[in-house]
C-alpha positions as CSV (number, residue, x, y, z in Angstrom):
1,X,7.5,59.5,-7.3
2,X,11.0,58.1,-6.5
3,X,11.5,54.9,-8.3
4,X,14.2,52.4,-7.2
5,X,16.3,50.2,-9.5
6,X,16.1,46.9,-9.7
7,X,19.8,46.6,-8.7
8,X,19.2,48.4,-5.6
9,X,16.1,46.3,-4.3
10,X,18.3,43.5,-5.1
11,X,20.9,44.9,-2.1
12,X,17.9,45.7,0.1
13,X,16.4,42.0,0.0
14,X,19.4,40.2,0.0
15,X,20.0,38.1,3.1
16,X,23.0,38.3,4.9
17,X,24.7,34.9,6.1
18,X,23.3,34.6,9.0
19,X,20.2,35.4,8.2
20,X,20.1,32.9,5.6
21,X,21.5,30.5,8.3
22,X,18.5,31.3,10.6
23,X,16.0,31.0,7.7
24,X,17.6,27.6,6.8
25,X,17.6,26.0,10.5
26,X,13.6,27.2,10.9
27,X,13.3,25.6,7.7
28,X,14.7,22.2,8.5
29,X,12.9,22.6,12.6
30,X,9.5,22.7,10.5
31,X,10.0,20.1,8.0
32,X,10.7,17.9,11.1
33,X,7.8,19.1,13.1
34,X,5.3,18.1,9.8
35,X,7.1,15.1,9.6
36,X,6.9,14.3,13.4
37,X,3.2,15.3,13.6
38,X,2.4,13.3,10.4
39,X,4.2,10.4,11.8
40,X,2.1,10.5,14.6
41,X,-1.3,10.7,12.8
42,X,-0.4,7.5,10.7
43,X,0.1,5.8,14.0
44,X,-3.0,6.5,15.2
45,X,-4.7,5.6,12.3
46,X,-3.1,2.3,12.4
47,X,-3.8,1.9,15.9
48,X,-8.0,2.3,15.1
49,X,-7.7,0.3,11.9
50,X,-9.0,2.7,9.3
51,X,-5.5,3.5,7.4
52,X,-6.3,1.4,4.2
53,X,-8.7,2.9,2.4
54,X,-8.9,2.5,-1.3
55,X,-7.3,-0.8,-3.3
56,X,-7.0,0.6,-6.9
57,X,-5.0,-1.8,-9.8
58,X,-1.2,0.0,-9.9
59,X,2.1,-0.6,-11.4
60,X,4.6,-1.0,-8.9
61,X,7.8,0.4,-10.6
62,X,5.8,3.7,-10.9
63,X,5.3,3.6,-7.0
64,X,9.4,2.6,-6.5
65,X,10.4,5.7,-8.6
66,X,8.0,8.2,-7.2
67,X,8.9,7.1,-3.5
68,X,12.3,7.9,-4.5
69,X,11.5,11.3,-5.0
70,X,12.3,12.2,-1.5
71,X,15.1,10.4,-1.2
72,X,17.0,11.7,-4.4
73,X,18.0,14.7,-2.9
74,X,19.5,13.3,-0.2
75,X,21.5,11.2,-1.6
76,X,22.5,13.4,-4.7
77,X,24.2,15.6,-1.3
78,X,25.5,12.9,-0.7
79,X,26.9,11.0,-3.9
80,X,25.0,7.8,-2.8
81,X,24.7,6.2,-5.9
82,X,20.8,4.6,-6.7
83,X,20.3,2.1,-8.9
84,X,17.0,-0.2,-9.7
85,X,17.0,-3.5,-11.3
86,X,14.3,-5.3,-12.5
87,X,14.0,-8.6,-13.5
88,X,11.4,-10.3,-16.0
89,X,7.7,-9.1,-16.3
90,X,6.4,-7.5,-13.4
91,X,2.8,-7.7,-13.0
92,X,0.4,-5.3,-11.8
93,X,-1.0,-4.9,-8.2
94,X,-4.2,-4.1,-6.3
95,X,-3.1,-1.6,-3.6
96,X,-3.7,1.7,-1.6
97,X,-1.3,3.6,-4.2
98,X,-0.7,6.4,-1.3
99,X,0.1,4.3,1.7
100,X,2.0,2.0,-0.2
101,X,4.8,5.5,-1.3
102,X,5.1,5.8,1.9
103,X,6.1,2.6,3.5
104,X,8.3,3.0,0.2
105,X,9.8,6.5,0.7
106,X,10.3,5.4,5.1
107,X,12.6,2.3,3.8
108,X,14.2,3.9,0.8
109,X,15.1,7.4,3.1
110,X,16.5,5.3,5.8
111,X,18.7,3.7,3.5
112,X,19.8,7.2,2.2
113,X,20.0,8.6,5.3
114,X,22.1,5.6,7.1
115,X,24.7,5.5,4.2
116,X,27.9,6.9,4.4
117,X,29.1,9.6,1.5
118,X,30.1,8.1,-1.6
119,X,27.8,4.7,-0.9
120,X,25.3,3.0,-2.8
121,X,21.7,1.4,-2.9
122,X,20.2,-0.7,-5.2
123,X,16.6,-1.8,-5.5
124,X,15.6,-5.3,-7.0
125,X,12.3,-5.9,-8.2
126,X,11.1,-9.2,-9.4
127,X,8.0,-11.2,-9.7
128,X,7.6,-14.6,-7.8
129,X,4.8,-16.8,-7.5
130,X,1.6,-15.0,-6.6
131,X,3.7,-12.2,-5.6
132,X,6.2,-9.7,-6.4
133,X,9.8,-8.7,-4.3
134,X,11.4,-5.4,-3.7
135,X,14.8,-5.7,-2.2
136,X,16.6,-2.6,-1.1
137,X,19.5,-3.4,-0.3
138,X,22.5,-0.5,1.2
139,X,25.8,-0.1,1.9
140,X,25.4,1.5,5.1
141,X,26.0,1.7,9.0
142,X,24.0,-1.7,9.6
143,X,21.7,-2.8,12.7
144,X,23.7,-4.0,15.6
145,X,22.7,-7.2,16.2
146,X,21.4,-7.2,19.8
147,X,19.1,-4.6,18.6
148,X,17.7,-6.7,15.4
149,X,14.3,-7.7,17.0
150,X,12.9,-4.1,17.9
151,X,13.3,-2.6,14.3
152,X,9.5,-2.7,14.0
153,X,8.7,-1.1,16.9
154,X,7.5,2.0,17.6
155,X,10.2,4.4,18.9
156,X,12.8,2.3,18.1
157,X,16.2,3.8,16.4
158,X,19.9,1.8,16.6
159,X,21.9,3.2,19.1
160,X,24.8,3.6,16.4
161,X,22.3,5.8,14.1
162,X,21.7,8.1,16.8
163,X,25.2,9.0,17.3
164,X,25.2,10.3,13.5
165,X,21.2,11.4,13.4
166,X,19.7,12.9,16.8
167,X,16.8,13.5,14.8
168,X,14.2,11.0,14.4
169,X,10.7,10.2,15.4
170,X,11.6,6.1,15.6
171,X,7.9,5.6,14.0
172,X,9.1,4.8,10.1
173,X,9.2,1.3,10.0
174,X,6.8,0.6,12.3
175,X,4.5,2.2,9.9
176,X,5.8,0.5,6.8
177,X,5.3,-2.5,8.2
178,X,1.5,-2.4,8.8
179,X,1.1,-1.1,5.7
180,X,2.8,-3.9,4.0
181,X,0.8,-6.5,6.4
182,X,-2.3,-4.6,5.7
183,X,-1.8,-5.7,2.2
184,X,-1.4,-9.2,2.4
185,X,2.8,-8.7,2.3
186,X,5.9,-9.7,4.4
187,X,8.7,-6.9,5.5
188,X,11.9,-8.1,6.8
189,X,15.8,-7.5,6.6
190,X,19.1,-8.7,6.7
191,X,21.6,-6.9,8.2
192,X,25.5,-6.5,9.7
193,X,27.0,-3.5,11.5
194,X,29.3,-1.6,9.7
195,X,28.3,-3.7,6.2
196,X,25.1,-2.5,5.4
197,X,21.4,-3.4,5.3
198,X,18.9,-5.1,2.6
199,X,14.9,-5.1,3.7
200,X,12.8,-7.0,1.4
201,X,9.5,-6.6,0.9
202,X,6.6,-9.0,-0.6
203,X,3.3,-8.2,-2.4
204,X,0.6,-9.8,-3.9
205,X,0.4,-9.9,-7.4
206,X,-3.5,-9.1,-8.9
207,X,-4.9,-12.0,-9.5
């Protein structure tokens, strides 16, 4: 029986460049086809009303850092610094744990994605009466103003973004904010071209 080093099998699996380059591009095609297609599910369910299912008591910071999960990675590639802040006692909420990552993960990946090498995003989080506040806040491309009113809509993406991004389903933040109205919270931003962007957010506190 003719046996085969391990150095050898090691030659006859290794990729070549553009093989790996072709393994790399399906890669990122798929990830934006799941993405797309889950994008497009949420919708719907938003659109028959049955996307809020189960209220369960939570602890928000745990939901900030596990949202950033996704966005790490980009910004480590990056060197988009991250930094959350937190002031006073924050206390706890009654939400859908799972929906509530994602609207989350959409605002905190936009930020990533829409700042430049080398930038920065901080997250505040305080508690206000009845409620509790995340800020993110970036230092990124900005919404042109003319454009301001359609962020929430479905299919929307700023015509400076797509100029850096082709990609994009335009369905993020119309997502995160039914989630956050589903839960009895605001969504809104502040934002200048070229200067960056903050979107706060508001939740109920547990009574």
């Amino acid at each position: 029986m003719k046996i085969i080093v391990p150095e050898l099998c090691k030659k006859l699996t290794a990729l070549t460049k553009k093989q790996k380059e072709a393994l790399d591009k399906t890669y990122s095609t798929n990830e934006k086809m799941i993405r797309l297609i889950s994008d497009i599910l949420n919708v719907a369910q938003i659109e028959e009303g049955k996307y809020i299912s189960e209220l369960h008591s939570s602890n928000i910071e745990s939901v900030i850092k596990s949202a950033l999960e996704g966005a790490k990675e980009m910004a480590d590639k990056k060197n988009v610094k991250i930094e959350i802040k937190t002031e006073g006692k924050i206390p706890g909420l009654m939400i859908d744990e799972g929906k509530i990552k994602i609207a989350l993960s959409i605002v905190l990946e936009n930020a990533t994605e829409y700042t430049a090498p080398g930038g920065k995003i901080t997250i505040y989080l305080e508690s206000k009466w009845k409620e509790i506040q995340i800020k993110v806040e970036d230092t990124g491309y900005g919404i042109p103003k003319q454009e301001q009113e359609k962020v929430f809509s479905k299919f929307f993406r700023g015509s400076n973004v797509v100029k850096i991004d082709t990609e994009g389903t335009g369905l993020g933040l119309f997502i995160a904010k039914n989630i956050i109205e589903s839960h009895g919270g605001k969504i809104w931003f502040e934002s200048e071209e070229n200067k960056g962007t903050a979107f706060y957010i508001t939740l109920p506190s547990k009574s």
